[in-house]
N, C-alpha and C positions, 0 to 999 in steps of 0.2 A: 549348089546351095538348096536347101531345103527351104519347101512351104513353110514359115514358122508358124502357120496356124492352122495346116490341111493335112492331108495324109501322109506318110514316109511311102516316096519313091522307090521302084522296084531298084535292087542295086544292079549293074551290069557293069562285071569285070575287065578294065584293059589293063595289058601291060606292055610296058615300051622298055628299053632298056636303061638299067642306073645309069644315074649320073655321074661325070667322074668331076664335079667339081661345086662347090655350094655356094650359095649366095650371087653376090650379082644383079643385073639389073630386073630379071625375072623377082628376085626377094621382094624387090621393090614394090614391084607392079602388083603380085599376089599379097603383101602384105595392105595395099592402100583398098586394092580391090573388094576383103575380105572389109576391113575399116569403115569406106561406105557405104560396102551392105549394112554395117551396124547403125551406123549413126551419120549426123551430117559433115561436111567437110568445116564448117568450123570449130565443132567439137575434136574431132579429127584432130586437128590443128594445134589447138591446144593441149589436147594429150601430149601428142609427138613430140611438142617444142618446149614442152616442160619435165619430160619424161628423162629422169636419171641424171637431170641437172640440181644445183644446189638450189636451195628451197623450193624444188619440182616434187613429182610424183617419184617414188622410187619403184621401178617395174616392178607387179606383182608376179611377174611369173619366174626366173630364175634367180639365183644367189649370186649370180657374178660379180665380182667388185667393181667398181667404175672407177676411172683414171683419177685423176687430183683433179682437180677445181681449171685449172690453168692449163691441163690436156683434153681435154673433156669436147669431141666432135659435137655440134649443132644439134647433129641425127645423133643421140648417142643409146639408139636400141637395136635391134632386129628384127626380122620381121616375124618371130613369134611371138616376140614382148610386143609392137605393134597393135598384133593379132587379137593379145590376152586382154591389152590395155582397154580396146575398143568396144571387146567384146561385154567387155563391162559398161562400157559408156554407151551399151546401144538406149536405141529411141525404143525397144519394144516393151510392151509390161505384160506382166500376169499379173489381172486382179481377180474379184471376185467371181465375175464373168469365168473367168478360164475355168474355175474349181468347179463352178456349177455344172458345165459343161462335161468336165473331164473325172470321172471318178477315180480313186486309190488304182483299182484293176487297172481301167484304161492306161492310166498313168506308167504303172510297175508292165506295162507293155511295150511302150515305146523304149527305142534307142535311146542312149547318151548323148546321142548331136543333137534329137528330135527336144530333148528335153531342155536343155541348152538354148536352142535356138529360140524358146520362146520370150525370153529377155527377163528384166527384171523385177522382183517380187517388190511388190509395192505396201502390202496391209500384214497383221500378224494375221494366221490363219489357224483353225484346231477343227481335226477330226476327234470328234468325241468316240466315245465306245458303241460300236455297235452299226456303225454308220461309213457308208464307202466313199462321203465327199467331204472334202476341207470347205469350212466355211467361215466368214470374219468374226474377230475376237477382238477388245480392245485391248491394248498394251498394260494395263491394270491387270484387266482378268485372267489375260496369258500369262504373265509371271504370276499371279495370284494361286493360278492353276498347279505350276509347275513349282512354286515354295514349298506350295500346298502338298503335293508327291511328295517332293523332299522330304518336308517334318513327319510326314507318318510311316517314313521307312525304320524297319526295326534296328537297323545298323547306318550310320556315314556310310559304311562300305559296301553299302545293295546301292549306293550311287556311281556313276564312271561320266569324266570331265574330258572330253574327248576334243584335242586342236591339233587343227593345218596349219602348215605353214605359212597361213596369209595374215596369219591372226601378227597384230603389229606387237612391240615389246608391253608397253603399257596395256594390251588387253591382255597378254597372255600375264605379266604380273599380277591382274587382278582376279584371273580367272583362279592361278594356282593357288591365289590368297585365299579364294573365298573357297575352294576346295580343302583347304586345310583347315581353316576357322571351321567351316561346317566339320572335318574330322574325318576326311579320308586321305590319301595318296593314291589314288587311283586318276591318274593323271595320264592316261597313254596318249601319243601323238603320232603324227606322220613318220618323225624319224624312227619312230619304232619299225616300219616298215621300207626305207630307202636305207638310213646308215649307221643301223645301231652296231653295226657289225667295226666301222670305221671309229665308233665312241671306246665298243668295248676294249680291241686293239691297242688304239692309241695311248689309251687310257694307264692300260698293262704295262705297255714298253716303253712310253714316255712322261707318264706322268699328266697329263692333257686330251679333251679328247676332240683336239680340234686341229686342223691344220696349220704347217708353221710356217708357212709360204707366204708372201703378198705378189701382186704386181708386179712389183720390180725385177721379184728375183724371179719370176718366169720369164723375163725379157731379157735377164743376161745370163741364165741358165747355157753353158754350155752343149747342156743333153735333156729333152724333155722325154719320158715314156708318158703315152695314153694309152692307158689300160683302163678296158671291159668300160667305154666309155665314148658317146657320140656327141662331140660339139654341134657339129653342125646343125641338129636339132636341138639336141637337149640343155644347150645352152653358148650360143652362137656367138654370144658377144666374146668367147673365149679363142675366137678363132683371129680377134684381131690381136691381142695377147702374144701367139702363136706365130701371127705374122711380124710382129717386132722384136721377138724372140731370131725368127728365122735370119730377119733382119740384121740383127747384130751378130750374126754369125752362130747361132746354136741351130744342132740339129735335134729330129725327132723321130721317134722310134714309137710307131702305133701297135698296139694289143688290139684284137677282135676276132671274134668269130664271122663277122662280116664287115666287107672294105667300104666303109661308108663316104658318102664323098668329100664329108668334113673332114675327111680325113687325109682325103689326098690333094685335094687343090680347093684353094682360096679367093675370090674372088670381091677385093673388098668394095661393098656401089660406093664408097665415099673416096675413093680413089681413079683416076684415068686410068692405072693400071688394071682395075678390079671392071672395068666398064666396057672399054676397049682392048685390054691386053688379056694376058693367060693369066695374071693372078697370082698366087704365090702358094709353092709345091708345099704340104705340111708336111706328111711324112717322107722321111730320106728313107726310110725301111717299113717294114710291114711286115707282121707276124701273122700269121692266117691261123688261128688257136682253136683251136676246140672249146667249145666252153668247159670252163671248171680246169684248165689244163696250165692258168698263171700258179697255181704253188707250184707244180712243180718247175717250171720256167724259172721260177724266181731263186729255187733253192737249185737250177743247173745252175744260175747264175754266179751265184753264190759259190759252188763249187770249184766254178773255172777259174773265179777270182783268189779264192784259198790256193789254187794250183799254180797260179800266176807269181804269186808271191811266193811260191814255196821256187818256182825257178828264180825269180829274180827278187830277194830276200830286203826287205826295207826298204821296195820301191813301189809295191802295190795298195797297201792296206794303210789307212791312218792308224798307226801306234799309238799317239800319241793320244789323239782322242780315243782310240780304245781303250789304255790303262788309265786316264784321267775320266773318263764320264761314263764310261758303259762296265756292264758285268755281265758274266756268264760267257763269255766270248771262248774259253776251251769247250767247254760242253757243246755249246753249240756247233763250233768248227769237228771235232768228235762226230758229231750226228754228221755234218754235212758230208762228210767224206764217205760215206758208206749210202752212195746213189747209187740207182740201178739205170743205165741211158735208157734199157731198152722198155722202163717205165716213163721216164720223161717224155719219149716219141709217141707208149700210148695215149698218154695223157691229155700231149699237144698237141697230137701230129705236128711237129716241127723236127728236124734233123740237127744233127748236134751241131751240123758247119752252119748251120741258119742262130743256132744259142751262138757259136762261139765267135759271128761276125758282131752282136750286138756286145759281146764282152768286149772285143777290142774297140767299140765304140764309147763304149766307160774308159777301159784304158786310156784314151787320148782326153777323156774328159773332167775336168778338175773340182767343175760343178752341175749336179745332177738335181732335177728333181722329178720324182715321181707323182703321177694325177690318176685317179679313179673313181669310178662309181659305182654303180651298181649292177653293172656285169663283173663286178668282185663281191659285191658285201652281199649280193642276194643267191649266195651256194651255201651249203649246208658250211662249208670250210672257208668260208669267206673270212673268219677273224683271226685262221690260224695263215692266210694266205697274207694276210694286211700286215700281221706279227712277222713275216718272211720280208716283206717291201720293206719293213725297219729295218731287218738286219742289213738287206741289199744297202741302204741307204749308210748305215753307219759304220759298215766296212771300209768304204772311205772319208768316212765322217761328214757324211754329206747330208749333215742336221746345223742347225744354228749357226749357217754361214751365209753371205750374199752371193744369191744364185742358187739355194738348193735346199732342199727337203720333202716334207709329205703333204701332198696338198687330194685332200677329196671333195670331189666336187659335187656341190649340193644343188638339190635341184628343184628348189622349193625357196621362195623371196624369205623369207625369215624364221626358217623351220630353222639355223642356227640359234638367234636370238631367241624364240620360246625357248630351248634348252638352257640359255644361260638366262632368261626369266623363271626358272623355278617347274619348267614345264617336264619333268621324269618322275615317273613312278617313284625310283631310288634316288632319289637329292642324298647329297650326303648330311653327317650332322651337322658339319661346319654352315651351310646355307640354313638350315631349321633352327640352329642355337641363332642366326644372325635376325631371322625373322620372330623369333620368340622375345626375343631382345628389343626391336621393334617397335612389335604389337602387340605387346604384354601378353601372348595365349600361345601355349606350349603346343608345337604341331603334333600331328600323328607321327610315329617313329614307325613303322613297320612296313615296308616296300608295297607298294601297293601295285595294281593291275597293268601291264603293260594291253597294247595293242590282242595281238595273239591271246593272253588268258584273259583279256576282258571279253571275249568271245563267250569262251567255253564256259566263265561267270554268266552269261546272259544263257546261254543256252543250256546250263545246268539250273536256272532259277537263283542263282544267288545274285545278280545286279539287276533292279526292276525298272533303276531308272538311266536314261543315256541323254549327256547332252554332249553336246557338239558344237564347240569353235571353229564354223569354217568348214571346208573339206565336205568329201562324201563317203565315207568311212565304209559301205557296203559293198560302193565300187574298187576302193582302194584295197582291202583287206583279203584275203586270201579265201580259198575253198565257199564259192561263194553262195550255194546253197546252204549250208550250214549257217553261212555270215548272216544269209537272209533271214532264213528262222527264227537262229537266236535275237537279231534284233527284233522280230514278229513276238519275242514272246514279252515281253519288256511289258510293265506298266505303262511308259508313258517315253516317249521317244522327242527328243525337241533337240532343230538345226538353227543355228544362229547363219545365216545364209543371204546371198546375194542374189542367186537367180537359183531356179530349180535342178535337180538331180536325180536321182535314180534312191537315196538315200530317204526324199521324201515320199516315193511310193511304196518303202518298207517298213510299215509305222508298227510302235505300239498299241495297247488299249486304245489311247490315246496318243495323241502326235500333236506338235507343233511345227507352225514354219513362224523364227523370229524376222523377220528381213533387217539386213541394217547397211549402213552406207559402205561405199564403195572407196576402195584409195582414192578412185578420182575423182572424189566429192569433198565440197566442204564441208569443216566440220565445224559447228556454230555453237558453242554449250555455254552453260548463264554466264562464265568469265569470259567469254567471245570465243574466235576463230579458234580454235586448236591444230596441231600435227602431232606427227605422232614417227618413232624412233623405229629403227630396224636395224638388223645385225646381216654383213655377205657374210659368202665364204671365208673372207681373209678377214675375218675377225673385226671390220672398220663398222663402225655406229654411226648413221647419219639420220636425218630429218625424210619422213614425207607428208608432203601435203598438197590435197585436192584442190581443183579450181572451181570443177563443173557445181553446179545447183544438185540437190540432191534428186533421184529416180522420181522417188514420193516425199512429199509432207508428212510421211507416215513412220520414215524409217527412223530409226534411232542407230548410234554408233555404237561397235561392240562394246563400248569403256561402258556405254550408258545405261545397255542391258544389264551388264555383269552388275553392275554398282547397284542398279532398283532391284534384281534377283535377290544379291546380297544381303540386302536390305529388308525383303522380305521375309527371306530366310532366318536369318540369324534372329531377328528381333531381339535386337539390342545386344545379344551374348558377350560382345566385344568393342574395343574402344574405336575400330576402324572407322574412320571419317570418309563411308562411301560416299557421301552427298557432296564434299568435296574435292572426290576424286572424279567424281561425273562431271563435274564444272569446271574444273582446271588440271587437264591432263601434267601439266608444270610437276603439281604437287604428289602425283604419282611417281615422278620420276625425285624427286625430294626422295622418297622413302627408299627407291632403288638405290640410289648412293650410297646408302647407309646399311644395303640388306648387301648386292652383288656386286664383288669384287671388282677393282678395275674402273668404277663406274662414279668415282668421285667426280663433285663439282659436273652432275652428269648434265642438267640443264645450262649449264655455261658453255662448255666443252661442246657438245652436240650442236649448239647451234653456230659452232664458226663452220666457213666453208667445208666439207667435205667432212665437216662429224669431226669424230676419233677413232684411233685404234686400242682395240683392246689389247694390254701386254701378253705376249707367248715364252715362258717361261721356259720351251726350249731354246727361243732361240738370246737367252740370259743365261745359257748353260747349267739351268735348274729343269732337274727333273723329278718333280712332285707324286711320284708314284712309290709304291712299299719299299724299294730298295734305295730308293735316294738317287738312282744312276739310270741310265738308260739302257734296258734288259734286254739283251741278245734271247733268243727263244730255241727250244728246239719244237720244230715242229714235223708233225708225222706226216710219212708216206698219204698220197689222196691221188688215186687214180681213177677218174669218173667212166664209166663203162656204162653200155648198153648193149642187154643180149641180140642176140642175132635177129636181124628184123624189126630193131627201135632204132630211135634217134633220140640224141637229147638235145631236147627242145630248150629255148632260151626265149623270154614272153620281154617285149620290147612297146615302145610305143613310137607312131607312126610320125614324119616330119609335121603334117597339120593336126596336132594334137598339143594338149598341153595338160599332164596330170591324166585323169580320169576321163577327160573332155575332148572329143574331135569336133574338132574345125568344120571339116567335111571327111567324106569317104573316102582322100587323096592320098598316099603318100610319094610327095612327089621325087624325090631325090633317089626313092629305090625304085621309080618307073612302075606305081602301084597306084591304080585309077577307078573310081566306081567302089570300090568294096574293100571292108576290112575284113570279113572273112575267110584269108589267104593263108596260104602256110608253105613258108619259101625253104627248098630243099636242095640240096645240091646233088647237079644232075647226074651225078657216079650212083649214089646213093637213089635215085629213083629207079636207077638202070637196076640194081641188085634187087630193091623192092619190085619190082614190076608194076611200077606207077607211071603216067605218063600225066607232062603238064596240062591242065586243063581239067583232071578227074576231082571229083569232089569225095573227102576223106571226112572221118571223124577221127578226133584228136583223141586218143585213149594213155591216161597213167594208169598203172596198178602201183599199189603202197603194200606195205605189212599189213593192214586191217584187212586185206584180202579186197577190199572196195574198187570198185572201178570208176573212175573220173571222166569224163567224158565230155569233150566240147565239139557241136557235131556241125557237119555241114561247111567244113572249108574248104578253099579251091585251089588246087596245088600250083604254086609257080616255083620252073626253073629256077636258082637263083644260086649265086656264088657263094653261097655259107659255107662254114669249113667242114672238111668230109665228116660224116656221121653226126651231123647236127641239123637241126632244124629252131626255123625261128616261125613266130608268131605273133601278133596284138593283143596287149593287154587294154581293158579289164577283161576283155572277150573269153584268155586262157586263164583269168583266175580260178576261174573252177574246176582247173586240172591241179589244183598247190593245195595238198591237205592240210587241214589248220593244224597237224602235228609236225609236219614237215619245215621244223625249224633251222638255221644256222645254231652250231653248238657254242656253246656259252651266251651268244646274244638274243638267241629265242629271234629272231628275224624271219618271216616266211621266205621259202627257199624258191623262188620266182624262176629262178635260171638251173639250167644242167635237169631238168626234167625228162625223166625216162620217159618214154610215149610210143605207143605203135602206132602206123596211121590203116583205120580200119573204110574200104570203098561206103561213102554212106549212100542211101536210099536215093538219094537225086544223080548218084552217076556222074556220068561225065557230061560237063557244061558247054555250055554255047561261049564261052568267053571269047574275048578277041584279043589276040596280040598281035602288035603294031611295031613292025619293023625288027623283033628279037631276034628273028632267026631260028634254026631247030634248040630244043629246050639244053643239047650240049653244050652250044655254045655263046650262051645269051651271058653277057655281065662278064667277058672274057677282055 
């Protein structure tokens, strides 16, 4: 752990060999270890024992569903939602000391942990123009400041309304309110960047662009795939899921370009088994994939199964649900028949008898459901890959049945629910005619700024001003020189934020830091305590609400920002009753019933145990997209290559991390210690390069602009990735992802399947130590 208030320690590299197995009693120990570094053991305490229970905190870090009310473990987190909870609840502050201290440079110097670790922002702060330190502002004059921007911009649309996932339902309704009352839709968010690829998809082929999965039917799923997708980090609580699944007698089938340990063995601490025993196998098979190599996996799939049924005629394919609910199913079959194997091998490197044992694991299975993330949606072909996982799925009609369908897995506590808050550039009419109905005031109709072209608007001069719900929008965003720029050229840059990031040393003219409370705070407004709503993965609407005292006296809650912002801004233009909605979050949710779907009687409902669910309209055998049916697709040939002497890199992030943020310089699970500057290669693939472990490389893409990207100074480890691939730490490799290098149709930055040569940089070959691996052939064997 880091000095939170003295210098960043030299890094020094170890590595040991991956783990073959995740969690367990070590989770523990590293989760409580990291918890009171932050804060005291009875804060601690609190968090843990309220965390993801009914009327508790709801984890700010993943979307996972939580069990019913009546299954619901004591412990019912992990030890990165632990990690995240605490880390908000630490005892450290930045106030005004720190700023004076630390100038904009200084600042835009340090690390992402360094910056982090210094704890929680307590006062509003503004760099004026012309000045390299943040200095205190009162809560008047910072909004006064920032309305002030607002009204003298010559369009709504020189503004951009930028939220995380953290932002709860009721801020992100109010944010999008007051973005349209002022007259923009430039509303881009997080999902723009993890699963706009899974919205556009979905959206296509079903009608919805959300998963139709719950709970349950992962637990009686006869056959699970995980694909381009790591529980055991990225969201752990999935692995107990898995293990009930396994339980009841379903098997699982893992995708990845690397064997992670979440993937192979479970070890659950709330268990004797999980403490003392081996724990429980997840996958029964394993696909060792190249990245970018699931289309065509999906559509051999596909094949073998058309062939299956063609020998044995009315025993493979649902008929029935094909001519009752789906179309395009000749065309499609048509295309699929006309494969090339010996594209599918290069695609996957996987061998046909490796596709054609997983077929005959569907064969024996009745019900199927498929899980992904964003080792799918973040390839250039990511939405034509996701439209293939429908077909795969609806060949045997393995939609709107118990036990199966499409689940992606989000990786962000309520970056579902902003979306179904109003939080997209493109809302359709139906939400705008329901909001104009409302609130008496006709929205803007014309699509406004996602993620990606809110960029290239700030760095062409057309958006001057940025503000920001949550998140660190510099870190997260792609091509990250560019990102940085463009945010530098901005009139006036302002974060609505919890603790500091990298996104406040990349200011405007002007800058703002807003600071406001934390999930794990109370929330106190003139009608008393408040909570405040959130949306998982599986579509369920529950309550959360803080215990702890707030950081500061200082802070105000995002609803409270938004509402006096609004307030200022508008000056009077519209009938909205911000001052009412700052004081009784209730009444916010009043107006939600009446704007989003699904959301009636939304204050009654929400507060019984364990929320509600939102209805999934596939699985009511309604598919709400242009055809009325559920669209079979054909989709094109995509075979990812890399010339002679590359690797296509895939940018991941490390087990103690969360989002843009590390923990520390650990990752423990792939036996990575001391440093995130690594770049794990497999050892066939170092042998051809003439690289050996331990040399220090720079990361080189070249794109069509002829530009070279370049992320320098990493230390090569051994490691079992699948041949011709290499993996990496993001935000470190954003600046290898040009901000043109999109996924087609969803505009999504393409993070994964990155072409790259690794060129010896200037430091050579390092002193690092490794501990116990063996030679760099056979280490992760």
């Amino acid at each position: 752990m880091q000095n939170p208030s003295g210098e960043e320690p030299e890094t020094t590299l170890s590595v040991t060999p991956p783990k073959k197995w995740a969690a367990g009693v070590p989770a523990v120990v590293h989760a409580l270890e990291y918890s009171l570094e932050q804060t005291s053991p009875k804060k601690t305490g609190v968090d843990l024992l309220t965390m993801n229970q009914v009327g508790g905190i709801d984890c700010p870090g993943c979307a996972w569903a939580d069990p019913a009310p009546g299954r619901r473990h004591r412990n019912e987190y992990c030890e990165n939602g632990a990690k995240h909870i605490n880390d908000e609840a630490t005892t450290r502050r930045v106030t005004a000391d720190f700023f004076r201290e630390h100038s904009v440079s200084d600042l835009a110097a340090r690390s992402d942990m360094w910056l982090n670790q210094q704890g929680r922002l307590t006062e509003p702060m503004i760099k004026r123009p012309g000045s390299e330190h943040y200095e205190p502002i009162t809560w008047d004059d910072a909004l006064g400041v920032l309305a002030g921007e607002l009204k003298t911009l010559a369009s709504p649309d020189e503004a951009v309304f930028y939220t995380s996932g953290r932002a709860s339902n009721e801020a992100a309704f109010v944010l999008q309110l007051f973005a349209r009352a002022f007259g923009t839709n430039n509303l881009p968010d997080c999902s723009n960047m993890c699963h706009e690829s899974s919205g556009f998809a979905l959206s296509e082929t079903l009608g919805t662009g959300k998963g139709t999965v719950s709970l349950d039917d992962l637990h009686h799923a006869d056959l699970i795939f995980l694909v381009g997708q790591n529980p055991g980090t990225n969201h752990p609580r999935q692995l107990s899921a898995l293990e009930e699944a396994k339980r009841n007698g379903g098997r699982i089938v893992a995708v990845n370009p690397l064997p992670e340990a979440g993937l192979r063995r479970f070890k659950n601490p709330q268990k004797p088994s999980g403490i003392v025993g081996r724990g429980t196998q997840i996958a029964d098979r394993f696909l060792h994939i190249k990245p970018g190599g699931d289309l065509a996996l999906f559509q051999a799939l596909n094949l073998l199964l058309l062939e299956a049924e063609d020998a044995r005629p009315g025993t493979v394919l649902d008929h029935a649900f094909i001519d009752a609910r789906t179309t395009g199913f000749e065309e499609f079959a048509a295309h699929a028949r006309d494969l090339d194997w010996d594209d599918v091998h290069t695609a996957t490197g996987l061998t046909r008898e490796e596709i054609e044992k997983v077929r005959d694991e569907v064969l024996r299975s009745e019900r199927v459901v498929v899980c992904w993330a964003m080792g799918i949606t973040q390839h250039k072909h990511g939405v034509p890959t996701i439209r293939e996982i429908v077909n795969f799925l609806m060949l045997r009609g393995n939609l709107g049945r118990a036990g199966t369908g499409a689940c992606p897995v989000r990786g962000h506590s309520n970056v579902q629910g902003d979306r179904t808050m109003g939080i997209w550039e493109q809302m359709p009419d139906t939400f705008l005619d329901a909001l104009q109905h409302e609130f008496g005031f006709d929205p803007p109709r014309p699509h406004g700024l996602d993620s990606v072209d809110a960029i290239k608007a700030m760095r062409d001069g057309q958006v001057k001003v940025f503000l920001a719900l949550a998140g660190n929008f510099v870190r997260a965003a792609p091509d990250s020189e560019v990102t940085e720029e463009a945010m530098s050229s901005c009139r006036l840059t302002a974060h609505i934020s919890t603790k500091l990031n990298r996104s406040h040393a990349v200011c405007g003219d002007t800058a703002l830091i807003l600071p406001t409370l934390g999930r794990t705070e109370r929330d106190v407004q003139a009608d008393g305590e408040q909570f405040v709503t959130v949306e998982n993965s599986m579509s369920e609407v529950h309550t959360s609400q803080g215990r702890l005292e707030p950081a500061s006296p200082l802070l105000l809650s995002e609803v409270a920002i938004l509402c006096r912002l609004a307030r200022r801004t508008l000056d009077g233009r519209t009938d909205i009753p911000w001052e009412t909605f700052e004081g009784d979050y209730g009444s916010i949710r009043d107006r939600i019933s009446r704007v989003v779907a699904g959301f009636h009687d939304y204050n009654a409902r929400v507060t019984r145990p364990g929320g509600f669910q939102l209805p999934n309209p596939v699985n009511e055998g309604v598919f709400p997209n242009e055809v009325g049916k559920a669209l079979f697709t054909r989709n094109e040939r995509v075979v990812p290559r890399a010339p002679k002497g590359h690797l296509l890199l895939q940018t991941l992030r490390s087990h103690d991390q969360w989002n843009t943020v590390p923990y520390t310089n650990n990752d423990r699970y792939r036996g990575i210690h001391g440093s995130r500057h690594v770049v794990l290669v497999n050892p066939a693939d170092l042998t051809e390069l003439g690289l050996t472990q331990g040399e220090r490389v720079d990361l080189v893409s070249v794109w069509g602009d002829g530009i070279e990207r370049r992320a320098e100074n990493f230390e090569i480890v051994s490691y079992p990735a699948a041949k011709g691939s290499a993996a990496a730490y993001y935000p470190e490799t954003n600046v290898l992802v040009p901000l043109d290098s999109v996924a087609d149709i969803s505009n999504q930055p393409t993070s994964k399947g990155l072409v790259v040569r690794l060129e010896l940089s200037r430091a050579g070959r390092s002193s690092a130590r490794t501990r116990g691996a063996g030679p760099p052939g056979a280490r992760g064997r």
